[in-house]
C-alpha positions in Angstrom: 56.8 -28.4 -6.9 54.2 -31.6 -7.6 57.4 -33.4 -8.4 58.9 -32.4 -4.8 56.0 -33.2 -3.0 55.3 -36.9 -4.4 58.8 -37.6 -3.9 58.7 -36.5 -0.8 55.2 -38.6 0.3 57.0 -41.6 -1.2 60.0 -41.3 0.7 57.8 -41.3 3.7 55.7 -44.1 2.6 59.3 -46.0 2.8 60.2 -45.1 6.2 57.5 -43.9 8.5 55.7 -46.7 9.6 52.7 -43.6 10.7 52.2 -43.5 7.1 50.2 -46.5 6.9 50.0 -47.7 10.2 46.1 -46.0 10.6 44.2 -48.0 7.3 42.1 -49.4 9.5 40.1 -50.8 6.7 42.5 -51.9 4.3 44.9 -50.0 2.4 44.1 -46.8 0.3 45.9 -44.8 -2.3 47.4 -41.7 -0.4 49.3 -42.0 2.8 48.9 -40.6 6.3 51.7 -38.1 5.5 51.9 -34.0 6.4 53.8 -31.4 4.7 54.2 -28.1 6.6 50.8 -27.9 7.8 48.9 -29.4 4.9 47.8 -33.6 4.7 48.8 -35.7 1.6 45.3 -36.1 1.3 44.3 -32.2 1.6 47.1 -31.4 -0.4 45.7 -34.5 -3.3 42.7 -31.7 -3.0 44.5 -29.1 -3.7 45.8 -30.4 -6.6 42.0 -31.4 -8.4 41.3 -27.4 -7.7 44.3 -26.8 -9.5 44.1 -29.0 -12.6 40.0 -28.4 -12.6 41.0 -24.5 -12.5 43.8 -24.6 -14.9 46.2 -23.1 -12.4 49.4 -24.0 -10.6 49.5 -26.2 -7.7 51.1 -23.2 -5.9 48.3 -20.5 -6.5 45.8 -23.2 -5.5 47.1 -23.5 -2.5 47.4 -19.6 -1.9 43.6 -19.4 -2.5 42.0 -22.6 -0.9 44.8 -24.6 1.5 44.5 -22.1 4.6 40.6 -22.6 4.3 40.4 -25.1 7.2 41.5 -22.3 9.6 37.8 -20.5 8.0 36.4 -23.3 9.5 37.4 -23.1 13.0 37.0 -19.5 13.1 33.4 -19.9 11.9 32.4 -22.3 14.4 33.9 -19.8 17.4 32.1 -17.1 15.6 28.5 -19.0 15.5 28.9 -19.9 19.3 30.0 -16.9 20.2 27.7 -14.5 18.5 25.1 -16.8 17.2 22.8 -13.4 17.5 25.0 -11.5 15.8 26.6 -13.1 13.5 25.4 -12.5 9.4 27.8 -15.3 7.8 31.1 -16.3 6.8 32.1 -16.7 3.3 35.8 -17.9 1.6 36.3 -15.5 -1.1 37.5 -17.1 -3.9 41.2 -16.3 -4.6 41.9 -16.1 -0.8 40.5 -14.5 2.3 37.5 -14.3 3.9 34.3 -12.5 4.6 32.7 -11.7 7.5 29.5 -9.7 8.5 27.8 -9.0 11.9 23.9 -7.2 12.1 25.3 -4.4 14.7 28.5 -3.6 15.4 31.7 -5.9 15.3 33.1 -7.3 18.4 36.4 -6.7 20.0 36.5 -11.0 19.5 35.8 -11.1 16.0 38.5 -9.1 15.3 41.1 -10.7 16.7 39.5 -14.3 16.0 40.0 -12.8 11.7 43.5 -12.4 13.2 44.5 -16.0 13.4 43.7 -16.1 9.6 46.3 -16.2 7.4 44.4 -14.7 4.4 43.4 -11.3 4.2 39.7 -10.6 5.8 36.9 -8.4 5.6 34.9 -7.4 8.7 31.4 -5.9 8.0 29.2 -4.7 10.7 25.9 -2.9 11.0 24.3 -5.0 8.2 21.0 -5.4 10.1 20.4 -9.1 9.7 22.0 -12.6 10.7 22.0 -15.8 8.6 18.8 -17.3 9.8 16.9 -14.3 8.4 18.2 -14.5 5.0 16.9 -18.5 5.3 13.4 -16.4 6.7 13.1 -14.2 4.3 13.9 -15.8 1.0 11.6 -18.6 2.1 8.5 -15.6 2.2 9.9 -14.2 -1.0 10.5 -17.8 -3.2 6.0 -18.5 -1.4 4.9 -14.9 -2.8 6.7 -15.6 -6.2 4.9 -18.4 -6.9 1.7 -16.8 -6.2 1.9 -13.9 -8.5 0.2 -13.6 -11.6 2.0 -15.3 -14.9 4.9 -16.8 -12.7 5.2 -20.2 -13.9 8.5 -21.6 -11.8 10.8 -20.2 -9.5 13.9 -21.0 -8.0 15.7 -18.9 -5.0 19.2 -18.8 -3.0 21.1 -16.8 -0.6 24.2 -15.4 0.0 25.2 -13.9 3.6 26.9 -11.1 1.6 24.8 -10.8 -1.8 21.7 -11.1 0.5 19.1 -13.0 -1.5 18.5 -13.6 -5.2 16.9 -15.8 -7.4 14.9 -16.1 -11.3 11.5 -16.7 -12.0 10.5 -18.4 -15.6 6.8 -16.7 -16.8 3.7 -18.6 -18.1 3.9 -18.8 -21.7 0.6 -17.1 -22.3 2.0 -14.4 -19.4 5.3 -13.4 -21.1 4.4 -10.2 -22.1 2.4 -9.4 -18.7 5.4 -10.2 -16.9 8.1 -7.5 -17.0 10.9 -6.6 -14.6 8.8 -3.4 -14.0 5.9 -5.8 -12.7 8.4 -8.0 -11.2 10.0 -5.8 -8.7 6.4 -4.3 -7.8 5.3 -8.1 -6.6 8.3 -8.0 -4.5 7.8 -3.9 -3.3 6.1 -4.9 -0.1 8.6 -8.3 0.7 11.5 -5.6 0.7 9.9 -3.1 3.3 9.5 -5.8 5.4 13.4 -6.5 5.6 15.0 -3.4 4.2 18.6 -4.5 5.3 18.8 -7.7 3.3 19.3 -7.0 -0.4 16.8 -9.0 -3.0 18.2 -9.4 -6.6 15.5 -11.6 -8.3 15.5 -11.6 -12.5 13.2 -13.2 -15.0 15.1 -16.1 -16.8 14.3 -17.4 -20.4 15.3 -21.0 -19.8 12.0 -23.3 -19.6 13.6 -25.2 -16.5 16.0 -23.9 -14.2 17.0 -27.9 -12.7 17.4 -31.4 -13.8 18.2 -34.8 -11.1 20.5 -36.8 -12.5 19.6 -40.2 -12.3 20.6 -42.2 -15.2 23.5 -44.4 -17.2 26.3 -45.1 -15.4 27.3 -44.9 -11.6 30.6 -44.0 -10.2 32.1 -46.1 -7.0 29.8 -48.7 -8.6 27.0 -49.5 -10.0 23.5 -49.1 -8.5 21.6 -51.4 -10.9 19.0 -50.1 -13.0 19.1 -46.5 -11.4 22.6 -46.2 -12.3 23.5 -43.7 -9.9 26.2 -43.5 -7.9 27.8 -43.7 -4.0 28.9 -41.2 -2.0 29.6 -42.5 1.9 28.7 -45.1 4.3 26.8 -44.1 6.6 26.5 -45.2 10.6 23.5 -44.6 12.9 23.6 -42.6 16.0 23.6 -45.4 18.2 26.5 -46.9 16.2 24.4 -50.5 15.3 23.7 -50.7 12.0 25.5 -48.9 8.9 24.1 -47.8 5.2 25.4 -47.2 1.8 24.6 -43.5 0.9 23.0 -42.4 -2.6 21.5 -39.2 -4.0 17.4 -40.0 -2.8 16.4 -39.7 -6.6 17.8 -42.9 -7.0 16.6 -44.8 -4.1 13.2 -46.9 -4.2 12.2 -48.1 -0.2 12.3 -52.1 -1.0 13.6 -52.1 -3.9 16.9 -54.6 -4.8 19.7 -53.0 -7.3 23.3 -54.4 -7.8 26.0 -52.4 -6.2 29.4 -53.4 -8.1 32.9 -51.6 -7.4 35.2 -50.1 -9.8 36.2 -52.5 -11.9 39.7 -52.5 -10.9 38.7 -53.9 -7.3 35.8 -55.9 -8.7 33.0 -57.6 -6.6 29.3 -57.3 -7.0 26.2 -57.6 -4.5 22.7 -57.2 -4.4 21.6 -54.1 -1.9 18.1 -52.5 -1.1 16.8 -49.5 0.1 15.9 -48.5 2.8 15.6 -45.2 3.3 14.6 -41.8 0.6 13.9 -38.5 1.0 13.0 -35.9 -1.4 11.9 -32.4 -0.6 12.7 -28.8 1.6 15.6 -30.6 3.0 17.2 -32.0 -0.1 17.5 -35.2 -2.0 18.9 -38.0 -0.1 18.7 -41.7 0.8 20.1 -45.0 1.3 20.5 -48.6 0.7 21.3 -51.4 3.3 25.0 -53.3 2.0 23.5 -56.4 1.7 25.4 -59.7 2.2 28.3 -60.4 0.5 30.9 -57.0 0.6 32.1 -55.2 4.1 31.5 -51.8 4.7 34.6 -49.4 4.6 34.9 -45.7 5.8 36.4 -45.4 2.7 35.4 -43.7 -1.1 36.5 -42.8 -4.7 37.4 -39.6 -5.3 38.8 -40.6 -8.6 38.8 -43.8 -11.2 40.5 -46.4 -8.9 41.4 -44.1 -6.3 40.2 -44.7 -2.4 40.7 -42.1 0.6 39.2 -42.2 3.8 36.3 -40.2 4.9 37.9 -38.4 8.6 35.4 -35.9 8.9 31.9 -34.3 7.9 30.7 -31.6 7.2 28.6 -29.4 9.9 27.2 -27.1 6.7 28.2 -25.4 3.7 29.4 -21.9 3.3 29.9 -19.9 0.3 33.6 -19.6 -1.7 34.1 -22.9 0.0 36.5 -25.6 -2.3 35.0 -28.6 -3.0 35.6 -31.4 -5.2 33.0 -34.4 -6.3 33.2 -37.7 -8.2 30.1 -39.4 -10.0 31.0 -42.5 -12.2 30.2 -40.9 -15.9 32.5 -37.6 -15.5 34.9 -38.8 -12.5 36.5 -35.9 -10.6 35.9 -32.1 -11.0 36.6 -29.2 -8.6 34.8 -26.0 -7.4 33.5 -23.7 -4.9 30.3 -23.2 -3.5 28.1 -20.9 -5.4 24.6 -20.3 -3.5 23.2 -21.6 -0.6 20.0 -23.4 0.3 18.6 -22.8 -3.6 15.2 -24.3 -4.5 14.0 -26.3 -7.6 11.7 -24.0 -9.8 8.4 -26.2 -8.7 9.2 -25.6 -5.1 9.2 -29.1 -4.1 13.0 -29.6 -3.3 15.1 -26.5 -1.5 18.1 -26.7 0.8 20.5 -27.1 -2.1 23.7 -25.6 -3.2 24.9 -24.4 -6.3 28.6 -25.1 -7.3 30.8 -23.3 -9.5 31.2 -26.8 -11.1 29.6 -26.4 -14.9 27.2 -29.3 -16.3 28.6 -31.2 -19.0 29.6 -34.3 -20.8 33.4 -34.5 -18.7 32.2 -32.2 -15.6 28.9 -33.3 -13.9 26.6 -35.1 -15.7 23.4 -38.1 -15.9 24.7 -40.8 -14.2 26.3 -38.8 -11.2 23.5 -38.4 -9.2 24.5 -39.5 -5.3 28.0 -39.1 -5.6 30.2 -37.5 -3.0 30.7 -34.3 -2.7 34.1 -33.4 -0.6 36.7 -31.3 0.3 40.3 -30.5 3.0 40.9 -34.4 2.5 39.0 -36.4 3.5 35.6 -34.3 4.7 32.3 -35.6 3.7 30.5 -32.4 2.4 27.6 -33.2 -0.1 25.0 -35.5 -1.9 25.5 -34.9 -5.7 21.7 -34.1 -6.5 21.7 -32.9 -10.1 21.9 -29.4 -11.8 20.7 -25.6 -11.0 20.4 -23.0 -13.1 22.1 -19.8 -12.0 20.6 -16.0 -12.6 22.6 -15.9 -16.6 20.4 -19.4 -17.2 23.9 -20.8 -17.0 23.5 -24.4 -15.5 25.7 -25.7 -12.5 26.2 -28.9 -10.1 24.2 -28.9 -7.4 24.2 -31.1 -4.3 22.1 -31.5 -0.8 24.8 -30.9 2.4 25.9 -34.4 3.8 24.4 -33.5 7.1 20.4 -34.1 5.6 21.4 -37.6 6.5 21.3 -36.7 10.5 18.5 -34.1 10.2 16.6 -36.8 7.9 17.4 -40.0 9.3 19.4 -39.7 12.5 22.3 -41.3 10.2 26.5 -39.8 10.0 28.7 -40.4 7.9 30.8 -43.5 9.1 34.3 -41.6 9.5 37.9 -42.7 10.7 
């Protein structure tokens, strides 16, 4: 089938002019070309879930190709129920989930029948999304005001409800039992009974590391050797950025930006622009003098597609892939939403099902894009998280901090 579908893209590469016509900025290494219903470029996707997976090309495109048409149907759902509505979530392997406080409207239904995986409708759950974000932020403040609690970290899930791990004091270990645990957190249930809480002591010292050192991918950023993920444009369209993790920013400070080696050319940038805390970890540099901005990025050594859309937010079960210059490309799905570091001084993360390691995600990726269907700008690579098994996984801030932070998009096609 791989072998079909290349041949097919390179047979339209020779006689559709469409299939390069739009490279606006230059060319880039997968053409403008659709197969049934799916883009060369989403279909490129499709094919890091599989490898990253270990599954056919086929079965990765039963679970994660028809997600796109999640995305529209979560959009109408927000606008028209945005009172109602608990979340949406891709289950991984195919289908959806979706879960309303009262009962399910007449729209919702046939809205989940437009998909074309098999969905779950849930009503009655007694809570929409903003009150999970409510009530875990009241839950992750009282757990780090309870007695022998020495670092938290907490997430949500529209479906899970909210969960998280606390790590005890070491002269507290013995004072602080599940028994004593779920006592401290007694009171925070009453006071939203509908929303489940699944909160565990972990035995890890340290439940999350940035990644901000060695090499950067895209490029190097000089001696913070992080790496890339977009260019960025301002609302009013005037002045564009070079988009990093905000770890590896310093406001005034000059680094070397370099590209892959393959397409060479160095220049000096500086930034501009960092941000570090509840809303994530982002910044950016200005380009400098000597290179032209593109709407273009890696999503693989010496590989270039355009950027055509961003993000609005992250749900769970969603596909993604990223690229960071020490581990190159790896795929996943969303994990947890809006997680916090244990100290409490960065939140608004999300944990991937993409493991830490030395060929996976790693030092040196910090900043890196997170995408997915394409060409979609969907993360900041921020570092690692530790999940509820003190198993640790990449993490990154949604791409849209840059607006909420900075009035900055992603520059798209």
């Amino acid at each position: 089938m791989r072998q079909a579908i290349h041949a097919y893209i390179d047979e339209k590469i020779k006689t559709e002019r469409s299939a390069t016509a739009n490279w606006v900025d230059g060319p880039v290494d997968i053409p403008d070309v659709v197969i049934d219903d799916l883009s060369a470029s989403q279909i490129n996707d499709l094919e890091g879930m599989a490898e990253s997976l270990q599954i056919p090309l086929e079965e990765a495109i039963e679970r994660y190709g028809y997600q796109r048409y999640g995305d529209r149907v979560s959009g109408q759902l927000k606008t028209a129920f945005p009172d109602q509505l608990s979340g949406f979530i891709n289950k991984n392997g195919g289908g959806a989930w979706i879960g309303f406080k009262g009962a399910i409207p007449k729209q919702a239904v046939q809205l989940a029948k437009t998909l074309p995986g098999q969905v779950e409708l849930r009503g009655n759950l007694g809570y929409i999304e903003v009150d999970l974000s409510r009530a875990q932020e009241q839950i992750d403040r009282a757990l780090r005001r309870a007695p022998g609690v020495k670092a938290v970290s907490t997430w949500y899930d529209p479906e899970l409800g909210i969960e998280g791990v606390v790590v005890p004091s070491a002269d507290s270990v013995s004072a602080l039992t599940n028994d004593t645990l779920q006592s401290s957190l007694a009171s925070l249930r009453a006071a939203t009974p509908a929303i489940k809480v699944n909160v565990s002591i972990s035995t890890v010292e340290q439940l999350d590391s940035p990644f901000d050192g060695y090499i950067r991918g895209g490029g190097n950023l000089g001696p913070q050797n992080c790496t890339s993920n977009f260019n960025l444009i301002s609302e009013s369209g005037a002045t564009k950025r070079l988009g990093s993790a905000g770890h590896c920013v310093e406001t005034g400070v000059a680094e070397t930006y370099c590209n892959q080696s393959g397409d060479g050319d160095c220049t000096t940038i500086t930034g501009r622009w960092s941000y570090v805390g509840n809303g994530g970890d982002v910044g950016y540099f200005d380009h400098g003098t000597e290179l032209t901005a593109t709407r273009t990025f890696y999503w693989d050594w010496g590989q270039k597609k355009y950027a055509d859309a961003r993000s609005a937010a992250p749900k769970v079960g969603d596909a993604v892939c990223k690229f960071g210059y020490k581990t190159g490309r790896s795929c996943g799905t969303v994990a947890a939403i809006n997680q916090t570091t244990m100290d409490g001084t960065i939140g608004g993360l999300v944990r991937t099902t993409i493991p830490v390691g030395a060929t996976t995600c790693d030092h040196g990726d910090s900043g890196g894009p997170f995408h997915r269907d394409g060409g979609e700008a969907y993360g900041v690579l921020r570092g690692s998280l530790y999940d509820d098994s003190g198993v640790l996984w990449c993490s990154f801030t949604p791409v849209n901090r840059y607006y909420n932070g900075a009035r900055y998009y992603v520059w798209t096609r």
